[in-house]
Each structure stands twice: as structure tokens, then as C-alpha cells.
N, CA, C, O and CB atoms as a CASP TS submission, in Angstrom:
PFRMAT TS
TARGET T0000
AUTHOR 0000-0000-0000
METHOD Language model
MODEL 1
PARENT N/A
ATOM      1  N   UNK     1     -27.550 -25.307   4.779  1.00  0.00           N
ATOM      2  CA  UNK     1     -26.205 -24.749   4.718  1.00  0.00           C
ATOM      3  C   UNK     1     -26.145 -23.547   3.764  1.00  0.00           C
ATOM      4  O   UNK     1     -25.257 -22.710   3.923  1.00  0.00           O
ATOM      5  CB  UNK     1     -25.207 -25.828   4.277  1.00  0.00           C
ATOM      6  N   UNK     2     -26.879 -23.447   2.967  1.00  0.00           N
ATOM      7  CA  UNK     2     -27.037 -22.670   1.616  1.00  0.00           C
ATOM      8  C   UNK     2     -27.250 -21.087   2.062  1.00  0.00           C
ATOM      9  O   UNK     2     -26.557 -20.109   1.783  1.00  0.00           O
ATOM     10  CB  UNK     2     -28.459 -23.293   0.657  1.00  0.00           C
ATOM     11  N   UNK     3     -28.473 -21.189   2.866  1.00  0.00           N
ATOM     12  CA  UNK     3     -28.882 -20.574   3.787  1.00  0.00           C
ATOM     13  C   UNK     3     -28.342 -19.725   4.625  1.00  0.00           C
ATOM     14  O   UNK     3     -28.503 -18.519   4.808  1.00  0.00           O
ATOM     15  CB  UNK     3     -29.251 -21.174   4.254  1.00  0.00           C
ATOM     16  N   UNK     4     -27.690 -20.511   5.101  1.00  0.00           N
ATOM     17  CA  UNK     4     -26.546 -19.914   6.314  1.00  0.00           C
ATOM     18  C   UNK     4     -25.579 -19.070   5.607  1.00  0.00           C
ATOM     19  O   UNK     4     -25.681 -17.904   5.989  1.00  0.00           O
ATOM     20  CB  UNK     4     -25.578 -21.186   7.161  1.00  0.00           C
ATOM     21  N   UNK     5     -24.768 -19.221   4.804  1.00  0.00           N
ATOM     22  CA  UNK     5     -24.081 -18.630   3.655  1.00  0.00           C
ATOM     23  C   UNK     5     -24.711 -17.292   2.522  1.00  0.00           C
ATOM     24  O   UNK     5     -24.142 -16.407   1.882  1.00  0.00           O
ATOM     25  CB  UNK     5     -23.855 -19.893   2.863  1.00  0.00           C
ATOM     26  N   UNK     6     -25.772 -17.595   2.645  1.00  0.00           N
ATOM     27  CA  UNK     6     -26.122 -16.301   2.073  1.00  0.00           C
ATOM     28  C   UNK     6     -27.087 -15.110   3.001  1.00  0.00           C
ATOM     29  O   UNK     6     -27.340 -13.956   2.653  1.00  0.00           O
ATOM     30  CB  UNK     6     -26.895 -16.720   0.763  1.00  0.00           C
ATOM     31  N   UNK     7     -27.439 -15.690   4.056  1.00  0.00           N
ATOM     32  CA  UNK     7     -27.722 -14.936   5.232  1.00  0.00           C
ATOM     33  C   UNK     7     -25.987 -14.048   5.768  1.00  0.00           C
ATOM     34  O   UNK     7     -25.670 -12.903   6.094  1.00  0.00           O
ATOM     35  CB  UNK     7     -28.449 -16.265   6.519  1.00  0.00           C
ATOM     36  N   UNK     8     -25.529 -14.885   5.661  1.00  0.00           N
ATOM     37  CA  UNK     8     -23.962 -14.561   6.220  1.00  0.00           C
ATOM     38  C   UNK     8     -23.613 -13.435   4.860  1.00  0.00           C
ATOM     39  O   UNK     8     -23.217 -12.275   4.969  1.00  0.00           O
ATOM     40  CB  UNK     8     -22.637 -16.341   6.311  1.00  0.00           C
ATOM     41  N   UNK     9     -23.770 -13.850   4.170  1.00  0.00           N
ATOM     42  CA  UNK     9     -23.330 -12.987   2.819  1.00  0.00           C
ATOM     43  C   UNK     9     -24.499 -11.702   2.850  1.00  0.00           C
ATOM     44  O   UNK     9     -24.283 -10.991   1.869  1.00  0.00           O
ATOM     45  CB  UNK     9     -23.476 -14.104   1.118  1.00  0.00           C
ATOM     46  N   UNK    10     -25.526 -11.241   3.565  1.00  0.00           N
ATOM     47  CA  UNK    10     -26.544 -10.370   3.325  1.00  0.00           C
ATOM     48  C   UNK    10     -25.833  -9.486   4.489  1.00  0.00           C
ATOM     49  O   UNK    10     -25.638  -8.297   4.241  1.00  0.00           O
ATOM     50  CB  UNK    10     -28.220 -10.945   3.445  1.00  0.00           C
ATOM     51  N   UNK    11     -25.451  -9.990   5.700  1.00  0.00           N
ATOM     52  CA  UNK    11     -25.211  -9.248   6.912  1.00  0.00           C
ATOM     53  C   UNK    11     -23.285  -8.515   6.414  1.00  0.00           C
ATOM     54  O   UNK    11     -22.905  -7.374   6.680  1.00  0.00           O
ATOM     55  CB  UNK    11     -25.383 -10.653   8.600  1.00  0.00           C
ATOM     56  N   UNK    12     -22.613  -9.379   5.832  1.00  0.00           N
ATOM     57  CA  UNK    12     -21.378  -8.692   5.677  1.00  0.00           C
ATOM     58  C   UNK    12     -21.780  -7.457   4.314  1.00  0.00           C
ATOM     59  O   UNK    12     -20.981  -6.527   4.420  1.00  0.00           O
ATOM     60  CB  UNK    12     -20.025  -9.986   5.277  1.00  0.00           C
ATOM     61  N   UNK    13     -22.562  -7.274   3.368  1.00  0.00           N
ATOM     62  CA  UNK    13     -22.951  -6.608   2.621  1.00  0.00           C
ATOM     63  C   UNK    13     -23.376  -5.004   3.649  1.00  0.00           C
ATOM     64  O   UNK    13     -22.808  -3.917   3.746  1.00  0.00           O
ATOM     65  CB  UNK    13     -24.038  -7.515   1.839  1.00  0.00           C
ATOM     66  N   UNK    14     -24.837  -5.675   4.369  1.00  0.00           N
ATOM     67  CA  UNK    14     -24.721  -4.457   5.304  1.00  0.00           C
ATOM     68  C   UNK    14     -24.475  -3.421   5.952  1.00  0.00           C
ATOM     69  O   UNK    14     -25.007  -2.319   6.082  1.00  0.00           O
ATOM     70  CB  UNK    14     -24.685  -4.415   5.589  1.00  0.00           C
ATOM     71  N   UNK    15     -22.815  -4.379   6.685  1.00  0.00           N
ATOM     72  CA  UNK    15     -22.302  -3.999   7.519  1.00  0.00           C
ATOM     73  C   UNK    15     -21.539  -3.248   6.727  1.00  0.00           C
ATOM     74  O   UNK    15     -21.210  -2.195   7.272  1.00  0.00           O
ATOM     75  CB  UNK    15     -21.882  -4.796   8.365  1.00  0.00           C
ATOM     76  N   UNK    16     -21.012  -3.437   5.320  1.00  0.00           N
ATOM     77  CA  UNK    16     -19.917  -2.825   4.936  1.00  0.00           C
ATOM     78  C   UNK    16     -20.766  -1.531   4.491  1.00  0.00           C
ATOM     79  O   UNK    16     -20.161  -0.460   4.449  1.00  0.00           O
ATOM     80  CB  UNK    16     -18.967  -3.650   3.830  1.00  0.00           C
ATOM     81  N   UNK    17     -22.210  -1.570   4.139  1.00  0.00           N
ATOM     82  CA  UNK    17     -22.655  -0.307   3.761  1.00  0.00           C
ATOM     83  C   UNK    17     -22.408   0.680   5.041  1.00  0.00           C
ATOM     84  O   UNK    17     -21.617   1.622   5.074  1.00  0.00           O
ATOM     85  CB  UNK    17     -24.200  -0.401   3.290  1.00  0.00           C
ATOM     86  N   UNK    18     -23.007   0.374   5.764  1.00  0.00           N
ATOM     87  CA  UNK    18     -22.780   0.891   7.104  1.00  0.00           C
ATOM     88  C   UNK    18     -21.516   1.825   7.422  1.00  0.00           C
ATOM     89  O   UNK    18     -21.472   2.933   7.958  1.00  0.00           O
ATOM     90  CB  UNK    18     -22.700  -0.266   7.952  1.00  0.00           C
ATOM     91  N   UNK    19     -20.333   0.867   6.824  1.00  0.00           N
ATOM     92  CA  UNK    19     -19.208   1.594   7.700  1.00  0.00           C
ATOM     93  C   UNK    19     -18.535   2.515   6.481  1.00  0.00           C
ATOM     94  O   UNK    19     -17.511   3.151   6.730  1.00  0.00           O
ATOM     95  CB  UNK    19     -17.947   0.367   8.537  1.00  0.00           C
ATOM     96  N   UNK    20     -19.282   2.576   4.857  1.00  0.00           N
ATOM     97  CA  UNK    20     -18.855   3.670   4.161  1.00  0.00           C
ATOM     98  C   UNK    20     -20.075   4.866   4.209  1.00  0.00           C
ATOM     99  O   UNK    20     -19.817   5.943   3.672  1.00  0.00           O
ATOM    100  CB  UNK    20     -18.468   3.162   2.665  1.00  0.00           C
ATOM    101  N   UNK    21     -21.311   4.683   4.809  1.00  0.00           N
ATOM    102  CA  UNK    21     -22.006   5.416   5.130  1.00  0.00           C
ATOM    103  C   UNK    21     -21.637   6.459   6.297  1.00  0.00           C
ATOM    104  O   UNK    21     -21.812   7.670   6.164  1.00  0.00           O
ATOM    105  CB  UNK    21     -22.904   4.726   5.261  1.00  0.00           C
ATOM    106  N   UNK    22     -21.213   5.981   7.225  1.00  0.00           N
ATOM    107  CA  UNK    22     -20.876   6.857   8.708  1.00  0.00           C
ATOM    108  C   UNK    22     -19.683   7.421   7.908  1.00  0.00           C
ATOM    109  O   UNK    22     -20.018   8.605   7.852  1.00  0.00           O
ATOM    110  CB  UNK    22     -20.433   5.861  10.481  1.00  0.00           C
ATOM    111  N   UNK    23     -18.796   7.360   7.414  1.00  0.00           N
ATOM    112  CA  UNK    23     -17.396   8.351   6.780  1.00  0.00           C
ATOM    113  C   UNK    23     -17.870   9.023   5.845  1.00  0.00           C
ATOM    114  O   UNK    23     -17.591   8.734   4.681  1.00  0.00           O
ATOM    115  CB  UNK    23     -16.053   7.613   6.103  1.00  0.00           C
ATOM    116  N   UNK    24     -19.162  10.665   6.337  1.00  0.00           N
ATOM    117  CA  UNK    24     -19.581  10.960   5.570  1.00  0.00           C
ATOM    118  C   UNK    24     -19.041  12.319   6.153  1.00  0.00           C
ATOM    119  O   UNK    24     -19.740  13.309   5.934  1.00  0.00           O
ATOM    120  CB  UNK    24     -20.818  10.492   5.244  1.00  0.00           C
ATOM    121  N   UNK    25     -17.859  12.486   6.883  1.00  0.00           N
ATOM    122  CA  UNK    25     -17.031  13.666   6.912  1.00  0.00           C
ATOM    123  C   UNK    25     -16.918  14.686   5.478  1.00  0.00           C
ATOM    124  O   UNK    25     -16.822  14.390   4.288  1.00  0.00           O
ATOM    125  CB  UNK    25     -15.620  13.092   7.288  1.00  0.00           C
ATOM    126  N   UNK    26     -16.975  15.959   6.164  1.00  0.00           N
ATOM    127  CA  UNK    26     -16.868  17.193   4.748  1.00  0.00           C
ATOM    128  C   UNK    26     -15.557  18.064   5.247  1.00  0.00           C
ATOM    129  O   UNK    26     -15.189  18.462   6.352  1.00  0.00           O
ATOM    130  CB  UNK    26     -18.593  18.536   4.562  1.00  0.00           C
ATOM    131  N   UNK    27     -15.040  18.169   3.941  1.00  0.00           N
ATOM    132  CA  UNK    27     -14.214  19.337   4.407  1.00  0.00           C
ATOM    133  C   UNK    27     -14.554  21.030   3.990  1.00  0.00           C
ATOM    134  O   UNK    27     -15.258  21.345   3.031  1.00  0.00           O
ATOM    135  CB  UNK    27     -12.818  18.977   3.851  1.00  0.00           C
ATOM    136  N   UNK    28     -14.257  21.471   4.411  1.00  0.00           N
ATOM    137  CA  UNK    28     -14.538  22.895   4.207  1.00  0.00           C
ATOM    138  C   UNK    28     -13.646  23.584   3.240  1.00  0.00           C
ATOM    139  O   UNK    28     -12.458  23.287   3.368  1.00  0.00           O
ATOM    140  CB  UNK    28     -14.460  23.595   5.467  1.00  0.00           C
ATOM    141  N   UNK    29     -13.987  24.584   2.137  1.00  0.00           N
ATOM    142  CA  UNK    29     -13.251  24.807   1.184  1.00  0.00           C
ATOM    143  C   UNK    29     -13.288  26.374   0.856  1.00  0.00           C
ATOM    144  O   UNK    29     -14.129  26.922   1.570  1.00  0.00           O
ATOM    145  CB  UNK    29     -13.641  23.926   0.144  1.00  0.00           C
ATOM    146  N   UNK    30     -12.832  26.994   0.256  1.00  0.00           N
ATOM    147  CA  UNK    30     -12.596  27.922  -0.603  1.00  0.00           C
ATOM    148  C   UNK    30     -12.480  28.109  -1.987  1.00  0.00           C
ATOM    149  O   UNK    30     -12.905  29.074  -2.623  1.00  0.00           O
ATOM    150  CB  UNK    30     -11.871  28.215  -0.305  1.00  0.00           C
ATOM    151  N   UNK    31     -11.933  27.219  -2.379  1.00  0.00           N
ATOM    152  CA  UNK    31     -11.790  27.024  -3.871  1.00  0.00           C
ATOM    153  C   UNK    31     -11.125  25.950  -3.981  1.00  0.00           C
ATOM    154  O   UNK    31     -10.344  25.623  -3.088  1.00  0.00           O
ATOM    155  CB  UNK    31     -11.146  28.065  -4.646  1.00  0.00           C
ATOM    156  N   UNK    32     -11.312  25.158  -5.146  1.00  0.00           N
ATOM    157  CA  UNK    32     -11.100  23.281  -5.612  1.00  0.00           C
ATOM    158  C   UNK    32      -9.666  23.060  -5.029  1.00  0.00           C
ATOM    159  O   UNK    32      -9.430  22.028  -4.400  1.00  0.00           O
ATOM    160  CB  UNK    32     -11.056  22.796  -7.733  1.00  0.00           C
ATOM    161  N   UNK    33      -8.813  23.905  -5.205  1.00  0.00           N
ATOM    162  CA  UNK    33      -7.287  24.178  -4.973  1.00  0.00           C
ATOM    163  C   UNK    33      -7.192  23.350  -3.103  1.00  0.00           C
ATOM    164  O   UNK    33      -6.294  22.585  -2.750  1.00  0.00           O
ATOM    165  CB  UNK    33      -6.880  26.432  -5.102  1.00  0.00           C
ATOM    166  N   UNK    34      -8.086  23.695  -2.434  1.00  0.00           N
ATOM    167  CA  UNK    34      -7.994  23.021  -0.991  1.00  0.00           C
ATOM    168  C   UNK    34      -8.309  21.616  -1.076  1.00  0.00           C
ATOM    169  O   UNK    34      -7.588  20.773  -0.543  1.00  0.00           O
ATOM    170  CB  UNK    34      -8.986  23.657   0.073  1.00  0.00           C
ATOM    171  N   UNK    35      -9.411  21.309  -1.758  1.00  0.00           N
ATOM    172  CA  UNK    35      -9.962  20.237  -1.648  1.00  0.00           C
ATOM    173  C   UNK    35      -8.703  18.826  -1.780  1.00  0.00           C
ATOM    174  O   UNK    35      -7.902  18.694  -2.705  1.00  0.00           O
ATOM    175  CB  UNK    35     -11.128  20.352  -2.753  1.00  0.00           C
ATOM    176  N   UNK    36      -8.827  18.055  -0.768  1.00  0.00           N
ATOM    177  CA  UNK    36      -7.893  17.069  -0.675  1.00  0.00           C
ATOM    178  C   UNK    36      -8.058  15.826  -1.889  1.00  0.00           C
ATOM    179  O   UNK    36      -9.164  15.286  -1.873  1.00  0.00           O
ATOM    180  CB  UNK    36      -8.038  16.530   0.806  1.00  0.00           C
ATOM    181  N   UNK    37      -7.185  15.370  -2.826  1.00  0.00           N
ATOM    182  CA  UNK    37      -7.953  14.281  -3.890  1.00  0.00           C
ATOM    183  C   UNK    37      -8.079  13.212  -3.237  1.00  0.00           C
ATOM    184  O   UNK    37      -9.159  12.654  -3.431  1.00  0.00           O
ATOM    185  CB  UNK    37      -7.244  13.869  -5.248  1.00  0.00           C
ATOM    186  N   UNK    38      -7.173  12.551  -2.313  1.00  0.00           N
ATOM    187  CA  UNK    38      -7.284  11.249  -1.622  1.00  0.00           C
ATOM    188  C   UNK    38      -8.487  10.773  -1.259  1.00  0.00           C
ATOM    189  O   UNK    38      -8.625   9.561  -1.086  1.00  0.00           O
ATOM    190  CB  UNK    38      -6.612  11.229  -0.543  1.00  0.00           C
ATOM    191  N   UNK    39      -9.471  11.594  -1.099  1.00  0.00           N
ATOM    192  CA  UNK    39     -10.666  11.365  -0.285  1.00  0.00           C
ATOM    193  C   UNK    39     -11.590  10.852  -1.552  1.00  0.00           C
ATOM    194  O   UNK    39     -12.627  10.335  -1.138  1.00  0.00           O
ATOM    195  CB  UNK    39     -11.258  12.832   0.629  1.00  0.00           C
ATOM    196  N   UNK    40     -11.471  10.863  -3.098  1.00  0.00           N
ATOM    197  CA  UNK    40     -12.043  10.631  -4.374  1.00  0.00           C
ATOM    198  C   UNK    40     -11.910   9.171  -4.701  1.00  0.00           C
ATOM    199  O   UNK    40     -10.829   8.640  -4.450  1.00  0.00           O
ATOM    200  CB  UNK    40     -11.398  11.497  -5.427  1.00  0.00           C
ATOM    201  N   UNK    41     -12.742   8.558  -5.156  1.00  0.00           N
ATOM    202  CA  UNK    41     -12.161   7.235  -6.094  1.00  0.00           C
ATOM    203  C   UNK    41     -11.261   7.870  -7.393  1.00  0.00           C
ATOM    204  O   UNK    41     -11.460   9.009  -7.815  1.00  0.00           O
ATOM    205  CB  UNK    41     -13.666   6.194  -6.834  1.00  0.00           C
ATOM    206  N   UNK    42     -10.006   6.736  -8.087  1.00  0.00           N
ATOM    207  CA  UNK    42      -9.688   7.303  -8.967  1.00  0.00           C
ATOM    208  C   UNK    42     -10.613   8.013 -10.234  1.00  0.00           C
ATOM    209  O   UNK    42     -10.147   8.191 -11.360  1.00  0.00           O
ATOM    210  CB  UNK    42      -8.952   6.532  -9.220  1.00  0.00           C
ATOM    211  N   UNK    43     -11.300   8.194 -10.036  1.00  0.00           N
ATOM    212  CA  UNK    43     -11.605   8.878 -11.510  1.00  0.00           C
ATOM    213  C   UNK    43     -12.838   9.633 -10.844  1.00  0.00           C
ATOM    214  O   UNK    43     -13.895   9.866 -11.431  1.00  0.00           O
ATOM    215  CB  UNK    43     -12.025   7.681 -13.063  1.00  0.00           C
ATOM    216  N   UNK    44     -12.624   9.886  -9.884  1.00  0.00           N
ATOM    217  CA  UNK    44     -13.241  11.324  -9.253  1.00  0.00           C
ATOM    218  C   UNK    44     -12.152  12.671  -9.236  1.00  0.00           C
ATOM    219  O   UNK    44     -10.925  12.760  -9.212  1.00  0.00           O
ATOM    220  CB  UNK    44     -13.700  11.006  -7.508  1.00  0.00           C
ATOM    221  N   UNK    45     -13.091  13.495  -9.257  1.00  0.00           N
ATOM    222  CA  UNK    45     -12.223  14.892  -8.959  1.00  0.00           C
ATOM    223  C   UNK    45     -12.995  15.374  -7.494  1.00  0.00           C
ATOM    224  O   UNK    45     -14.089  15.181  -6.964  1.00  0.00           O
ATOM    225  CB  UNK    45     -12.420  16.300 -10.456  1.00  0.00           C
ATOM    226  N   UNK    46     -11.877  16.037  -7.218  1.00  0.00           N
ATOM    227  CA  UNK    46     -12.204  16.695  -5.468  1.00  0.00           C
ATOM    228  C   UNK    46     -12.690  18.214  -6.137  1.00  0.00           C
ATOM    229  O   UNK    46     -11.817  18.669  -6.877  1.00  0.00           O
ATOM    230  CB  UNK    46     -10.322  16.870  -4.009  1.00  0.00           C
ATOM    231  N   UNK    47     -13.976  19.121  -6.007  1.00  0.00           N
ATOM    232  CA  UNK    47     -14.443  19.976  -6.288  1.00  0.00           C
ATOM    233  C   UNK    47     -14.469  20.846  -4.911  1.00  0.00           C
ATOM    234  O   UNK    47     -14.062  20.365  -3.853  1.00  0.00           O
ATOM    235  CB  UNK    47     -15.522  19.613  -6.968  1.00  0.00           C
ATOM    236  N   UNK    48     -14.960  22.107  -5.012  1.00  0.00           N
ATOM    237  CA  UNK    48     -15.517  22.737  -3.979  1.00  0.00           C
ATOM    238  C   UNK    48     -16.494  23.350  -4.219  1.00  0.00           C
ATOM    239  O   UNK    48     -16.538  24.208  -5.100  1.00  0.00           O
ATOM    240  CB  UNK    48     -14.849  23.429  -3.422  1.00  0.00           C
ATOM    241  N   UNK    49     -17.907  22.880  -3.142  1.00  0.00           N
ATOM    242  CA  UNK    49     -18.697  22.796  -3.918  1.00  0.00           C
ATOM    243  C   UNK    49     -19.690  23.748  -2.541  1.00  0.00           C
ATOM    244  O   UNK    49     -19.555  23.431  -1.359  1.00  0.00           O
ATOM    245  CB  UNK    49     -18.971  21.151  -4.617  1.00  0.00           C
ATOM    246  N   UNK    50     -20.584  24.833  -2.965  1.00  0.00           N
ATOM    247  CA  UNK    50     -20.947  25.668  -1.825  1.00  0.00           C
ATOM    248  C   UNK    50     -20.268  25.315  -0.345  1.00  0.00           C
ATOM    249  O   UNK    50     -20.823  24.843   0.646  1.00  0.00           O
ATOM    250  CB  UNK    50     -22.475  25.569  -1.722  1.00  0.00           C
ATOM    251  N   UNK    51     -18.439  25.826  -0.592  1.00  0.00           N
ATOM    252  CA  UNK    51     -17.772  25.827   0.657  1.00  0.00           C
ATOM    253  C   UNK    51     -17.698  24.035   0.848  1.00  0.00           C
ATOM    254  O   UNK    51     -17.595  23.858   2.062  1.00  0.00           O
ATOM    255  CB  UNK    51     -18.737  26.817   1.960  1.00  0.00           C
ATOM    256  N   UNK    52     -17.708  22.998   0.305  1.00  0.00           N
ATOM    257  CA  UNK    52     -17.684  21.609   0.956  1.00  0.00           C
ATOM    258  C   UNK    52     -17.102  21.336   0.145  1.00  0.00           C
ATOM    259  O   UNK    52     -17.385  21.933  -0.894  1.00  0.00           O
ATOM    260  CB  UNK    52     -18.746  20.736   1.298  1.00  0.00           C
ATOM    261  N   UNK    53     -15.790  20.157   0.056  1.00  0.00           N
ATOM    262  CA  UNK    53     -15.516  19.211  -0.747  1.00  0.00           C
ATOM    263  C   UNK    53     -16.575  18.163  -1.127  1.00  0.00           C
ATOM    264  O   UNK    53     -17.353  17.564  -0.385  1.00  0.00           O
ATOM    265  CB  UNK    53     -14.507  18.685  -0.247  1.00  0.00           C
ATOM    266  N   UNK    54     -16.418  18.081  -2.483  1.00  0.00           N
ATOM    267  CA  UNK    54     -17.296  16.761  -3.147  1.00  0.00           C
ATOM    268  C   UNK    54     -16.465  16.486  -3.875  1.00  0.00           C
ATOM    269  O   UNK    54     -15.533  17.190  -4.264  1.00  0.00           O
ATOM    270  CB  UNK    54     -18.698  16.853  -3.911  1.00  0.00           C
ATOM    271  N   UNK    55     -16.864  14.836  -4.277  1.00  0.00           N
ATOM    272  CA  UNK    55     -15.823  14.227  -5.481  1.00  0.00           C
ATOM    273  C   UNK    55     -16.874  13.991  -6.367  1.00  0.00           C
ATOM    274  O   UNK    55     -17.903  13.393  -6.051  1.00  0.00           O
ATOM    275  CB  UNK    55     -14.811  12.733  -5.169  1.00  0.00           C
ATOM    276  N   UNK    56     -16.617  14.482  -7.554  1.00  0.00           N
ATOM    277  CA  UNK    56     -17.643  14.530  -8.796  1.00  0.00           C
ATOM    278  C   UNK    56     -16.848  13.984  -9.839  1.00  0.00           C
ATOM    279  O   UNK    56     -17.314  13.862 -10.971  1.00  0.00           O
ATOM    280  CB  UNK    56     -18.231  16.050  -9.242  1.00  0.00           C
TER
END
């Protein structure tokens, strides 16, 4: 049973890497001023970074 539960616990780990991996959308920028913050964890900043948003 132990087993089963942490097999189960290895595949939902995975999967969740998975589905913040594929939302690896960029936006295109000009200067930090475009860059959207929503897309940051809180205590990221939205940069613009050679023309791309990054959260640094």
C-alpha cells in the first residue's frame, strides 16, 4: 500500500512539473514598463530582458 502511495505521489509531482514547464510563453518587450507583473511570483520583478520578459 505504501508503495502505491508514493508511486502515486512521484507521478502527480511529474505531472505538475510538466504542466509549469509547457507555460514557457515570452512576451516581447521594449522596455520593463511593458512587461506584464502578473506573470512573476510575488517577489519577482517583470524585467525586459534582450526584447523578452523575464521575472528576476
Amino acid at each position: 500500500m505504501a508503495r502505491i502511495l508514493s508511486l502515486f505521489y512521484v507521478l502527480i509531482m511529474f505531472v505538475s512539473l510538466f504542466i509549469v514547464v509547457t507555460d514557457g510563453k515570452y512576451v516581447i518587450c521594449q522596455n520593463s514598463s511593458q512587461c506584464p507583473r502578473s506573470n512573476c511570483f510575488p517577489y519577482q520583478n517583470s524585467k525586459c530582458v534582450r526584447e523578452r520578459c523575464k521575472c528576476v
